[in-house]
N, C-alpha and C positions, 0 to 999 in steps of 0.2 A: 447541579441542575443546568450547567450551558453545554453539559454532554447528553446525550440522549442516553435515558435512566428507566427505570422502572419503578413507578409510584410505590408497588405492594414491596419491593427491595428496600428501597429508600426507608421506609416504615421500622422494616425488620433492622436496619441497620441503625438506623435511631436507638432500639430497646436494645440492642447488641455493645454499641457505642457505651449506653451508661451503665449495661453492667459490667462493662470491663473496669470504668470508672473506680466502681463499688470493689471489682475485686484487686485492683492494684492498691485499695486502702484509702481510698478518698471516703469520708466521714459527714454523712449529711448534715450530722449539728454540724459541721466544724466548716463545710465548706456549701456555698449554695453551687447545687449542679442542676442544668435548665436545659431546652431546649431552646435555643437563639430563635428559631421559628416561632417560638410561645409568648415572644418579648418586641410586637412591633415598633418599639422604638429606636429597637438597630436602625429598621429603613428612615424611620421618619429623622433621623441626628442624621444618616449618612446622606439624605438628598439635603440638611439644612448645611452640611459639612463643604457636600462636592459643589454648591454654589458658592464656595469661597476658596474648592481645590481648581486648580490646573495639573493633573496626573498629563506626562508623557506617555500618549498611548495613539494606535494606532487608527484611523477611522473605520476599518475592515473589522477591527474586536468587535465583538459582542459585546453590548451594553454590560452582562453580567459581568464580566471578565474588565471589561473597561474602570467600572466602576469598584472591580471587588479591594482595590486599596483601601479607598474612602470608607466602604463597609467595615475594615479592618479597625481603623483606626476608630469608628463610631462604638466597636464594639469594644474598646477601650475606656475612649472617654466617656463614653455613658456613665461608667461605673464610677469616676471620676478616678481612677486606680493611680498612685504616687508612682509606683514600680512593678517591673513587668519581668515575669522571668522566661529570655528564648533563649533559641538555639545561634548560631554562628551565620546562620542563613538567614534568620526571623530580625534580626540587626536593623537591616535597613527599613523595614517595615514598622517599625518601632520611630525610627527617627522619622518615617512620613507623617505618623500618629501625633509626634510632637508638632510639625510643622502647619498641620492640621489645625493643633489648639491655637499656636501661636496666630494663625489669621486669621481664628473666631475673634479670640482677644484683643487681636490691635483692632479686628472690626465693630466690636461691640460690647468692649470693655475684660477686665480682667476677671477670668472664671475659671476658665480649664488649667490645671496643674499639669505642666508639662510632663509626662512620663518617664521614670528614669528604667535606665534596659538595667537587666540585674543578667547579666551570662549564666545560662544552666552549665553545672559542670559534668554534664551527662555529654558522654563521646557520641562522635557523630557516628549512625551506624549504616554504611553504603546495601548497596543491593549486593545480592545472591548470584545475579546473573551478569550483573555489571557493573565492577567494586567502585569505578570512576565515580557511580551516581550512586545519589543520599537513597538511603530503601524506603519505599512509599509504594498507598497502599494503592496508590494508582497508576501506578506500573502495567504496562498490557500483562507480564507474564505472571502469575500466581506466583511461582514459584521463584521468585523474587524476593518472596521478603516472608517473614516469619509472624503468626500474627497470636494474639493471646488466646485465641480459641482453637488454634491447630493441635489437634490427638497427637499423640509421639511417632505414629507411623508417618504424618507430613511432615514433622521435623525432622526426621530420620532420614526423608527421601530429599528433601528440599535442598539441606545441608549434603548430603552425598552429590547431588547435581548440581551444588555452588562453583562458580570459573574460579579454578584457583590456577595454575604452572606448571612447568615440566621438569622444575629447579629442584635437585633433590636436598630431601630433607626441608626441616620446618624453621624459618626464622622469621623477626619480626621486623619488616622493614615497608611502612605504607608505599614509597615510593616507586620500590623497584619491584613488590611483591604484594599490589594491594590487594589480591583476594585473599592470598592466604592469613594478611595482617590483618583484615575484613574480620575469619573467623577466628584469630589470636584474640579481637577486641570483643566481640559477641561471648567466647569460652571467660574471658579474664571478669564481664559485667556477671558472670553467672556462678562464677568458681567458688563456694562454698568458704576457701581459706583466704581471699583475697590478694590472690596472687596475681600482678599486673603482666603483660602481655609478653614482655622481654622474661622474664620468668617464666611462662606457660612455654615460651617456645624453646627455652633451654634445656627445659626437662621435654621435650616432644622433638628434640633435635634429631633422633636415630629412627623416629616412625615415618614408614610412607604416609603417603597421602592419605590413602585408605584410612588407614588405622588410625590416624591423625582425626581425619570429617568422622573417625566413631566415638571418638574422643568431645568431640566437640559435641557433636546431637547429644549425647547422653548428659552431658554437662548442663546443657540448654534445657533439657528434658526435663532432669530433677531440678533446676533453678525456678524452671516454671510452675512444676506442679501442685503447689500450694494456688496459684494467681488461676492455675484451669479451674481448681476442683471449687475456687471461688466462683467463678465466671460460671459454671456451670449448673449452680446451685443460681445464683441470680436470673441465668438466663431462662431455664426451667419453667414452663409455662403453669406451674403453682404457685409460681410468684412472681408472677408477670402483676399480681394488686402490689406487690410491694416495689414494682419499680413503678408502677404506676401512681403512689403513694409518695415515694421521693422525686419524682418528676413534675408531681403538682405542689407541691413543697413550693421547690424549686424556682418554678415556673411564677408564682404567685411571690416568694421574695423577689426575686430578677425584675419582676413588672413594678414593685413597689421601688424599688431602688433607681429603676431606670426612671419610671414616671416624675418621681422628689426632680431628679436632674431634667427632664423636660420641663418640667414648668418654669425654674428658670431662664432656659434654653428660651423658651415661644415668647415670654416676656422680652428677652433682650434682643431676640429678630424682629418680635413684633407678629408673632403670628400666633399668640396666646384669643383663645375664645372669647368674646364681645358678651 
């Protein structure tokens, strides 16, 4: 929302968002999945948070952006969470979250458990169009990044139009060759027999390019097609009640759990109701 959006998008991406959730195998007994919009206690912990952060930021940001550490961390510690599983990037964001608790707690006594980071051992996967940088889905070019609702003809075309080199043949070396390593890493998470990336490109050492990106898309194709024909069946406007079903689930645990941790919260600021 500090970019300029379209409400009725915004919406659709929401009920898009949790049914992908559902079709990558997240389990509503098993886990609560919410909309963070649904649970106004994010904002009210991150203004009780950022009156005791000092984020280095610039006066020119925008409050959203200014502020969105503090929001981060709030939507950590609400839940009171021991450990946190990110990415290599998500890192430092994690250790703000602790420094966060630490200056609630020397300010107003011992509560928040400082979060410990748990590393996902999921590789990191660069862009399509430029292997330098992580793929995300806020990239200006679509065709960037590969997303769980794309049909096989946009994985087909996406993966064919990926920067890879001019170096013949296929090997796997991130440094000197990161797009082609790019789609070594993407074919090896997808490869059926669980062949890692130095093996994928030993055996793909004699294919051009071409044949190589058809190798890849098909690979991606069937890795995924179980996760579409999930997404698909969720996203389906026949059961658009049952996402709406497990989003007020959801929603109504997330507020009960956040709320337990705000009353103590407003007691120990002192800004609990008279």
């Amino acid at each position: 929302m500090t970019l300029p959006y379209d409400p009725t998008q915004l919406r659709l991406r929401k009920w898009q968002t949790l049914a992908a959730l559902l079709a990558v195998g997240l389990k509503p007994e098993q886990s609560t999945i919410f909309f963070q919009s649904a649970v106004p206690a994010h904002t009210e912990l991150m203004w009780t948070l950022s009156s005791l952060s000092d984020p280095d930021a610039k006066a020119k940001l925008k409050l959203g952006l200014f502020s969105y550490p503090v929001l981060q961390a709030a939507d950590i510690l609400l839940y009171r969470a021991t450990h946190v599983p990110v990415g290599h990037d998500q890192a430092q964001h994690l250790e703000f979250a602790r420094e966060n608790a630490k200056n609630f707690n020397a300010a107003h006594g011992q509560f928040f458990k400082e979060p410990q980071t748990v590393m996902s051992p999921a590789k990191r996967i660069m862009s399509l169009k430029d292997p330098l940088l992580k793929m995300s889905k806020s990239h200006q070019d679509p065709r960037s990044r590969i997303m769980l609702n794309d049909n096989p003809d946009d994985i087909q075309a996406k993966v064919k139009a990926a920067l890879t080199d001019s170096i013949g043949g296929i090997s796997f070396s991130p440094g000197a060759r990161p797009g082609v390593s790019n789609l070594l890493t993407l074919m090896a998470l997808m490869d059926e027999n669980g062949r890692l990336e130095e093996q994928i490109a030993a055996e793909s050492k004699a294919l051009s390019m071409r044949a190589f990106k058809d190798e890849v898309a098909r690979t991606i194709i069937k890795g995924m097609a179980e996760i579409k024909t999930k997404y698909d069946y969720f996203i389906d406007v026949h059961q658009r009640r049952r996402l709406q079903d497990v989003a007020a689930l959801g929603n109504q645990e997330a507020r009960r759990q956040a709320e337990d941790t705000m009353v103590h919260v407003r007691r120990l600021v002192g800004t609990e109701p008279m």
